[in-house]
C-alpha positions, 0 to 999 in steps of 0.5 A: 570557491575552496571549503574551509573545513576548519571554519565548519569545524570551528562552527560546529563547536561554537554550536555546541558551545553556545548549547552547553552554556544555555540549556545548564539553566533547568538542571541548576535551578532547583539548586540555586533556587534553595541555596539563595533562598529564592521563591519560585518567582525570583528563581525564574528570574535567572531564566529571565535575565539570560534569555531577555538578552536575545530579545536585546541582543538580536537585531543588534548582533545582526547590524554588528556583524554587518559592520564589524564582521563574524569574526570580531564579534564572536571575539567580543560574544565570547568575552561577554561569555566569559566576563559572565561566568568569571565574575559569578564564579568569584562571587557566587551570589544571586544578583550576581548570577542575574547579571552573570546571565544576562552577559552570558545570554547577550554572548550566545545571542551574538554568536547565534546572529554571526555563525549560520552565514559563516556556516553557509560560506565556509561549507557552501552553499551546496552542503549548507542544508546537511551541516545545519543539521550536523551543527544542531546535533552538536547543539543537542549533544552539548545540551545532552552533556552539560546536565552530565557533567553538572551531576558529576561535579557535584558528585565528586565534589560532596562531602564523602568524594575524594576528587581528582586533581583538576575536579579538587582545584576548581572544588577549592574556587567555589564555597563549599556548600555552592559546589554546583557554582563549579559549573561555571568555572568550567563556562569560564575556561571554555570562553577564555580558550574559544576566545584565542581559538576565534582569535587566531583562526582565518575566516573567509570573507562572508558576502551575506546574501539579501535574505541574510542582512539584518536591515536598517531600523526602518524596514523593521518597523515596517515588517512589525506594521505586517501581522503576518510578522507579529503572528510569527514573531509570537510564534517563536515567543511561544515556542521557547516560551514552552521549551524553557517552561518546562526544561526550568521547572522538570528538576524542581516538579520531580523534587516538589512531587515526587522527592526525586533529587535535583542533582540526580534524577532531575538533572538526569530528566533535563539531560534526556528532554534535550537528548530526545529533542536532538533525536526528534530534529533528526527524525523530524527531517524525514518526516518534512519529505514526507508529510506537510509541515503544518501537519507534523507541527499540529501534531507534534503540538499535540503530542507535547500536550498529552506528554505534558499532561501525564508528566503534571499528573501522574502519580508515579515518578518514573511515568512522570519523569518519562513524560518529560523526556517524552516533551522534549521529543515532541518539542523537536521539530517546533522551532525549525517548522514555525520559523521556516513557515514565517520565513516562507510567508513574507516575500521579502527583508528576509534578514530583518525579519529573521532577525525580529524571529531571533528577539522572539526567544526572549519568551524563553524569559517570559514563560518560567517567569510566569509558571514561577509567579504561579506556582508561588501562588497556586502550586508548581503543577497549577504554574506548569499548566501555563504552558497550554496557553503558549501551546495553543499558539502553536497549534493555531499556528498550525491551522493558520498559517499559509505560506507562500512556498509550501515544504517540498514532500515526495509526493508534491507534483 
């Protein structure tokens, strides 16, 4: 079958798309959080209310694109994306922007579903192992990018700046005192115009695989009767669970303990945590040719620990402020290994089961709300300590799980 590298292109930037609008949430929280005048609780509920959207969305987006193809639904997702970002630009209030996420979040979560058997199709099969690489370094660079551009804007959009032309009309759409409200703006624009590129693109006809199709309704309460399924689904749950417990409250931990500012040095933390992850996957893949994937799971786990006990504790800003980026690079290898391990553990309905996997990111809206009702009650550092339970998890994980097909290494006969 002729690749059609224009499609592999075209997924590679809907992965990087999908990154940039996701992982902005850590570097605006702490801002939004006192422009709204919002307790730590009802700040994390903007996390909330975007992730809860993948818990929905999953296994839906999965039967979707079953019937209606890649290529319709990543019409729809982006219009989702866009009517998100759109209508809280307009009305930058906090409501709003609970239900401009959870539009937003239901979009990615739909994208996320349609693009990897496209992905797989439009490269082959042959080459499908190096571009899931290659599209999850454009997820990390996005990740890396959007807290940079974040600062930007609101740099250039202080009282002292004299913006260029294009930063001084998007400053003249949102209130003076909301410049960090820019940002989305700019999600807007990038929506509306991957709407028209999708749109006008030619896919290949995706033939999905049985390990790739979602399923009916009846295999998933099957598979969720399997504890060996719930063990994993939770697995994941956990592990978004950390990565969003700390990504959301880095920027507000280092202005609560430290005085760093949130536009500033917090938005810069939030970049380099998803800059070291991105760097992590890519270590972490020779490291699968070598070592167990149990192992490097178990002790990545630990290292996360110990990261996140110096960044909670240490007394110097620019040791804590490391430490978090530090968190990031030990968080790297976590959801490719928990999800392959569970993959690797069932013998069949793969596709349903991924898809049950996928609603598991919904912890990523459980865990900052939890660390926020804590710190509410017991201080942000007691609140961040959560993540030790989620953590632990993991590590079980690591001890127990037993897979029917183990990670192939140099070394294994």
């Amino acid at each position: 079958m002729k690749r059609n590298y224009y499609v592999v292109f075209l997924v590679f930037i809907v992965f990087f798309v999908i990154s940039f609008l996701t992982n902005i949430l850590g570097a605006i929280l702490p801002v939004a959080k006192d422009d709204f005048h919002a307790s730590n609780t009802m700040a994390a509920f903007l996390p909330l209310f975007f992730f809860i959207a993948y818990g929905v969305m999953s296994i839906p987006s999965g039967l979707m694109t079953e019937r209606f193809k890649e290529k319709r639904v990543m019409v729809i997702a982006f219009i989702f994306a866009f009517a998100g970002a759109l209508i809280f630009g307009l009305v930058p209030k906090f409501g709003v922007m609970l239900g401009s996420l959870f539009f937003i979040g239901a979009g990615m979560a739909i994208l996320q579903v349609a693009i990897n058997p496209l992905l797989r199709v439009s490269g082959g099969e042959e080459h499908f192992a190096f571009n899931s690489v290659m599209a999850q370094l454009f997820f990390g660079g996005a990740s890396f990018l959007s807290p940079m551009l974040y600062s930007y804007l609101v740099a250039e959009l202080g009282p002292n700046a004299t913006p260029n032309g294009l930063v001084k009309f998007i400053g003249g759409l949102v209130p003076a005192n909301l410049t960090w409200v820019s940002i989305y703006w700019i999600f807007a624009a990038i929506a509306f115009v991957m709407i028209f590129v999708v749109a006008a693109s030619k896919f290949p006809k995706v033939e999905l695989k049985e390990d790739e199709k979602t399923g009916n309704w009846d295999t998933i309460v099957h598979l969720l009767k399997n504890k060996t399924v719930v063990v994993f689904f939770f697995g994941i749950f956990a592990y978004v669970g950390t990565e969003q417990g700390v990504a959301n409250w880095i920027s507000e931990f280092l202005k609560t303990y430290h005085g760093l500012r949130p536009e500033v040095e917090g938005a810069q933390a939030v970049q380099w945590y998803w800059g070291l992850m991105t760097i992590g996957c890519v270590l972490g893949l020779g490291l699968l040719k070598l070592v167990d994937s149990k192992i490097i799971l178990r002790v990545f786990v630990l290292g996360a620990m110990a990261s996140l006990a110096t960044a909670l504790f240490s007394p110097d800003p620019k040791v804590s402020f490391y430490a978090f980026i530090a968190m990031g690079f030990c968080a790297s290898v976590m959801w490719s290994i928990v999800f392959s391990l569970g993959m690797n553990s069932i013998a069949e309905h793969h596709g349903s089961f991924s898809g049950i996997l996928c609603s598991g990111i919904m912890g990523g809206a459980v865990t900052p709300l939890i660390v926020g009702f804590l710190a509410d009650h017991f201080g942000l550092r007691t609140g961040m300590l959560f993540n030790y339970v989620t953590l632990s998890y993991l590590l079980f994980i690591s001890i127990w799980a037993k897979p029917l097909i183990a990670n192939k290494t140099i070394f294994s006969k």
